[in-house]
Residue, then its C-alpha position, 0 to 999 in steps of 0.5 A: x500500500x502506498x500514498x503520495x503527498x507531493x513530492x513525497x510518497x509513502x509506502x506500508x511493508x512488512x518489517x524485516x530484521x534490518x529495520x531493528x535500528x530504525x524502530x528503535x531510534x523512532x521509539x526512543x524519539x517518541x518515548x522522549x515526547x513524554x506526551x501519549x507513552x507509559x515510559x518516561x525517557x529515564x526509564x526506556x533504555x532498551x539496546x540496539x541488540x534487545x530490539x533486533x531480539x525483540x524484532x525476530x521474535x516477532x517475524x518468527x511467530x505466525x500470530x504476530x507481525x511488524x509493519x513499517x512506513x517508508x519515505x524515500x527509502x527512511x522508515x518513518x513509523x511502524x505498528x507491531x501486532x503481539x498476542x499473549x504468549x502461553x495463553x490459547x484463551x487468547x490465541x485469536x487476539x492481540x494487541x498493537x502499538x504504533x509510532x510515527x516520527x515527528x514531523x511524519x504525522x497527520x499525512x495519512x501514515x498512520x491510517x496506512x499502517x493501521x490498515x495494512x495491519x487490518x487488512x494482514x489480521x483479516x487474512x490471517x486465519x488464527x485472528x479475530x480481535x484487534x485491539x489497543x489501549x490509548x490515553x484518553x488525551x491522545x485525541x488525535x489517535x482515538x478520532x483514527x481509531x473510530x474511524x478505523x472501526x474500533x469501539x472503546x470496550x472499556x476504560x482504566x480510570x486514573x491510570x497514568x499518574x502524569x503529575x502530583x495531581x494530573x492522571x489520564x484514563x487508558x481507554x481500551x479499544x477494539x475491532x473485530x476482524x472477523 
């Protein structure tokens, strides 16, 4: 899948190993945001070596997949689908993150990615429920996710403590993809 923003287009391709380096430099720039993510930057230390790791893991297993964006030939963002390991009460779902570099945003990557993992669960036979959890301060993700097809399924009331007396609600979403 590919889009055009003159002059610049994007396209949505299954992650590979190689890109280990660029999910993490995207990650630790995002994580140092501070805004939308449970790890402050203090706190987010994960190597280069850890990533790759992190990366096979996920390319190893049928239930999972890494998809990334590219601009240009850079990978600009990425979305990641886990499930639950050990656990066949939760073998036909799982849950996904996504980042999206600074300065790469509201141009439609993020709806790209988030499709193409849409449409990846849909063909995968073992799939059947999609779902996430998002501050509830992050307005500009929970408007995409709507207009993706998920439903907020609950949420987790004071969940991140962001100052002495500011917390944030987790909002819990989902779609069914079959």
């Amino acid at each position: 899948m590919s889009i055009s923003k003159d002059p610049v287009s994007y396209m949505v391709r299954p992650g590979k190993l190689e890109d280990s380096e660029a999910t993490l430099d995207i990650q630790k720039s995002v994580v140092s945001e501070g805004e939308f993510l449970i790890a402050l930057s203090t706190e987010f230390n994960k190597t280069s070596s850890q990533q790759s790791e992190w990366v096979q893991s996920i390319l190893d297993h049928e239930r999972e997949t890494l998809l990334v964006a590219e601009s240009e030939g850079e990978v600009v963002g990425w979305i990641v689908f886990e499930m639950a390991k050990n656990r066949m009460r939760l073998s036909h779902t799982g849950t996904f993150g996504m980042m999206i570099r600074k300065g790469y945003r509201e141009m439609g990557i993020g709806s790209m990615l988030l499709q193409a993992l849409l449409d990846w669960a849909e063909s995968n036979p073992f799939i059947e429920k999609v779902s996430l959890g998002v501050f509830a301060s992050n307005h500009g993700a929970i408007s995409l996710y709507k207009k993706m097809g998920f439903i907020e399924e609950g949420r987790k009331v004071k969940e991140f403590k962001m100052s002495e007396n500011e917390y944030v609600d987790d909002i819990l979403m989902y779609k069914l993809v079959k």
